[in-house]
N, C-alpha and C positions, 0 to 999 in steps of 0.2 A: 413440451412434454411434461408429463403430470412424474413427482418426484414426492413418496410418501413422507412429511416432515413430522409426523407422529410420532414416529423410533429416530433417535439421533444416531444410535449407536454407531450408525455407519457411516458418519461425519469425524465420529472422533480421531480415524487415524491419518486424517489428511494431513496433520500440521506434520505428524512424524515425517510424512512422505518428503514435504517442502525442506526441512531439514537434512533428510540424508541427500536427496536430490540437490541441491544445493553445495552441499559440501561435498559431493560427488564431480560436482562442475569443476568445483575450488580446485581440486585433486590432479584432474584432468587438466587445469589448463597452466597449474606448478609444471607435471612433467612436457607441456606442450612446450613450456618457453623456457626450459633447462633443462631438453633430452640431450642427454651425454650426460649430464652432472645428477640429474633427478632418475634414479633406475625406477621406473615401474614392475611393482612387485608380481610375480608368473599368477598371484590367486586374483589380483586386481581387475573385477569385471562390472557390471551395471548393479545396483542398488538392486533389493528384490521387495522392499516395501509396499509400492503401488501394486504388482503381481498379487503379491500376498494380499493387498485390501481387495483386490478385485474377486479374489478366490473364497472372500468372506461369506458367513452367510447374514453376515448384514448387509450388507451390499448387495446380495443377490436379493434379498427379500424384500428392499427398500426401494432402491432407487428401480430408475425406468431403463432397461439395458440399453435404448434410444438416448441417454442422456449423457450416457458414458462412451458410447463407442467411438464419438468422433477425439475423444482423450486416450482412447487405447490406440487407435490411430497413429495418432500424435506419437505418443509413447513407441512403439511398433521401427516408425523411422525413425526417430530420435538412436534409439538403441543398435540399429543397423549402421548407421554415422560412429556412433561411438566402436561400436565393437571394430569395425575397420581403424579407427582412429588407433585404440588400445592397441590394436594387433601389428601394426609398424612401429607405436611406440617399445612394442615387447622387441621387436625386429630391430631398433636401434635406427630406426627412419621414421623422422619429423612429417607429421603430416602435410597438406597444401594448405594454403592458406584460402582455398572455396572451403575445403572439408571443413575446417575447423570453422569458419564464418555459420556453416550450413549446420553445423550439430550445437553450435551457439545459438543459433537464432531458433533449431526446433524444441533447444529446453530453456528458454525462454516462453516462447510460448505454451509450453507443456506447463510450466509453474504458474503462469496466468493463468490458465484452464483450471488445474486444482485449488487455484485462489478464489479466483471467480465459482467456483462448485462450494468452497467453503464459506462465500458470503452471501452466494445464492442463497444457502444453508440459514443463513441468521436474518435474510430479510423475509424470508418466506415465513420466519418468524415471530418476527418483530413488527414487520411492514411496514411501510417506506411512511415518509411526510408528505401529508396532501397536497400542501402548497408546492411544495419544490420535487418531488420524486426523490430526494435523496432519504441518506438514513434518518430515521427515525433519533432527535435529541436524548431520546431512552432506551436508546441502546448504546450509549456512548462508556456505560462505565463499566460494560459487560464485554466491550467491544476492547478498552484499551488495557481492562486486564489483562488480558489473554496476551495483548501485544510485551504488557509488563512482563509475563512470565516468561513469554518467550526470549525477551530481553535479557531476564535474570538468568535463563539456564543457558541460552547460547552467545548471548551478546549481540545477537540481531540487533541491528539500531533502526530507531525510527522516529519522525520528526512531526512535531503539531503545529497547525499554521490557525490563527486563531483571524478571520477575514472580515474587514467591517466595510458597510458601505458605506462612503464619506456622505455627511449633509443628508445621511436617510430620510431625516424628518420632514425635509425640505422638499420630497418630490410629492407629485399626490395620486400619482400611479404607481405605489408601492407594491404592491403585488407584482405589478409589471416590471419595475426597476428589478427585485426579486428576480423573475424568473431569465431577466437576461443576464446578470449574474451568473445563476447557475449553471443555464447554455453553456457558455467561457468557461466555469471551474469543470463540470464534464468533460469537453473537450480537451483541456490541460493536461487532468488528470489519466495515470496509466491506471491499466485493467484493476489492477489488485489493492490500489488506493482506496480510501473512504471518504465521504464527504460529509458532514449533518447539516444541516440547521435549525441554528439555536431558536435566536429570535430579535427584533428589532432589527434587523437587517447585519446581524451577524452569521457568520458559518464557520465550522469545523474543519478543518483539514487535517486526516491522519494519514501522511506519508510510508509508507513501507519501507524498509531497506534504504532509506534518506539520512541523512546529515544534515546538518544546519545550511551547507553549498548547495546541498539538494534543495531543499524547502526554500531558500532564495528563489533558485532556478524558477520550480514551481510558479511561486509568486510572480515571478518577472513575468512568466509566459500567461501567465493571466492576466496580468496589467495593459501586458501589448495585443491579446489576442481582443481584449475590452478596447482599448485605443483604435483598431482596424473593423471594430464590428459595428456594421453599415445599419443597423438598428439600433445601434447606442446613440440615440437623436441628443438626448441629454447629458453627454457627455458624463455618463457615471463614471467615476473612480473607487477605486479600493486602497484599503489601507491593511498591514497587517502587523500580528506580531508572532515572531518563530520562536519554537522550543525544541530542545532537543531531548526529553528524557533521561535518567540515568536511576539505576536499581534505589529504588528506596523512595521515589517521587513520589508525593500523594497526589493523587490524577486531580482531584476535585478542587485542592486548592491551589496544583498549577495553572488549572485552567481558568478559576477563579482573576490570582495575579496577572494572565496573561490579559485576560479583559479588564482588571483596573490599568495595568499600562498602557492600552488602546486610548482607553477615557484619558488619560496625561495628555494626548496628544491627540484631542479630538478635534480642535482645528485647523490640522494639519492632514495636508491633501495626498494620497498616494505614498503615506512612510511606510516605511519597511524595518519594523523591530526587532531585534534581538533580546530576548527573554534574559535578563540578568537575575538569577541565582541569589538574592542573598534572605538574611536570616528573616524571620516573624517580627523581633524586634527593628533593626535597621528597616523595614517593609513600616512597620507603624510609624518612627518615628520620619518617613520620610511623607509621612500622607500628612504631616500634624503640622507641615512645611505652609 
């Protein structure tokens, strides 16, 4: 379905939306696992953000109402879960443990959906990478601001996995080594994740709501899903190195470091890095080694 990306305006208030929804979850599942101790307060009811952006007239004049409906849906049950939830918590009665499984798993997917709507939003813009379909290398520092700021005002964490394809130079169906690579990092990857690729048989990983435990995980699950896939004749491996962000990172020249410490350890098969943090100078004076 066709989605006018002409006028943004009516993209801007999604991140609100992922925020208060979110921290609505938080809320909900404090009083879910300390009713008796956590009093849920009589005004305490469902976020009215997404309502509101839908009742916009940017949204009504932009988007396709086919693109949206199966997310009011969503939202619609989601809300009917919860309000039964809220309304035994207000009653001093812990809900079951289907409800609560069942109103987890529909805002779950409700925040994928607004993720996904909001990255639909920037590839429809940017458009994707020929070779691989993922994002575009140029929209990376457009892409990880936004992650920065949101970082900075909520403390959302998020994690970068910088992925090399070991012995790249060594295959001579590079394209092909390529795209089964990225088969494996799609697959890995959840809805709201992002992928690029750089080049020379390097790619981006920008984790969402990850940690450095996460961003292993990650990794791990594409190493082995590469290890079982009946098409990797050549037995490619991958090698990576993880970061984890913090307010004040310059994106250009963490991701810079995080590919000179790849190259440290370029004949080494299948590592798995950890990004160390240190100064401009200690960074010079250890390359001069």
């Amino acid at each position: 379905m066709v989605i006018d990306y002409n006028e943004k305006n009516a993209f801007k208030g999604l991140a609100s939306i992922l925020e208060d929804y979110t921290e609505w979850f938080g809320q909900i599942a404090l009083y879910v696992a300390y009713s008796g101790e956590e009093h849920i307060p009589p005004s305490f009811t469902v976020p009215r953000s997404f309502v509101d952006w839908l009742e916009s007239d940017d949204v009504k004049n932009e988007i396709n109402p086919s693109v949206i409906k199966p997310i009011v849906d969503m939202h619609g049950a989601m809300r009917g879960v919860a309000l039964e939830i809220i309304e035994n918590l207000k009653n001093n009665k812990k809900p079951t443990h289907q409800n609560f499984v069942e109103f987890k798993n529909l805002q779950t997917s409700f925040l994928a959906s607004i993720r996904r709507l909001e990255k639909d939003n920037g590839m429809q813009v940017n458009g994707t990478d020929d070779l691989t379909g993922l994002r575009p290398a140029e929209s990376i520092k457009a892409d990880l601001d936004k992650e920065m700021e949101r970082l900075s005002r909520n403390g959302n964490p998020f994690a970068l996995v910088v992925v090399r394809i070991d012995s790249f130079q060594e295959f001579s169906d590079q394209q092909g080594t390529i795209k089964i690579v990225v088969e494996n990092i799609k697959k890995s990857m959840r809805p709201f994740d992002d992928a690029y690729y750089l080049d020379h048989g390097e790619f981006l990983l920008s984790l969402k709501h990850a940690d450095m435990v996460g961003a292993e995980a990650a990794v791990n699950r594409i190493q082995h899903m590469l290890q079982g896939d009946k098409s990797n004749v050549e037995k490619i491996t991958i090698s990576c190195c993880m970061s984890e962000p913090v307010t004040g990172d310059q994106i250009t020249d963490l991701l810079e470091n995080m590919q000179d410490d790849l190259k440290d350890h370029k004949t080494d098969q299948e590592a798995i890095l950890k990004f160390l943090d240190i100064s401009p100078l200690e960074r010079f004076l250890g390359s001069q080694k």
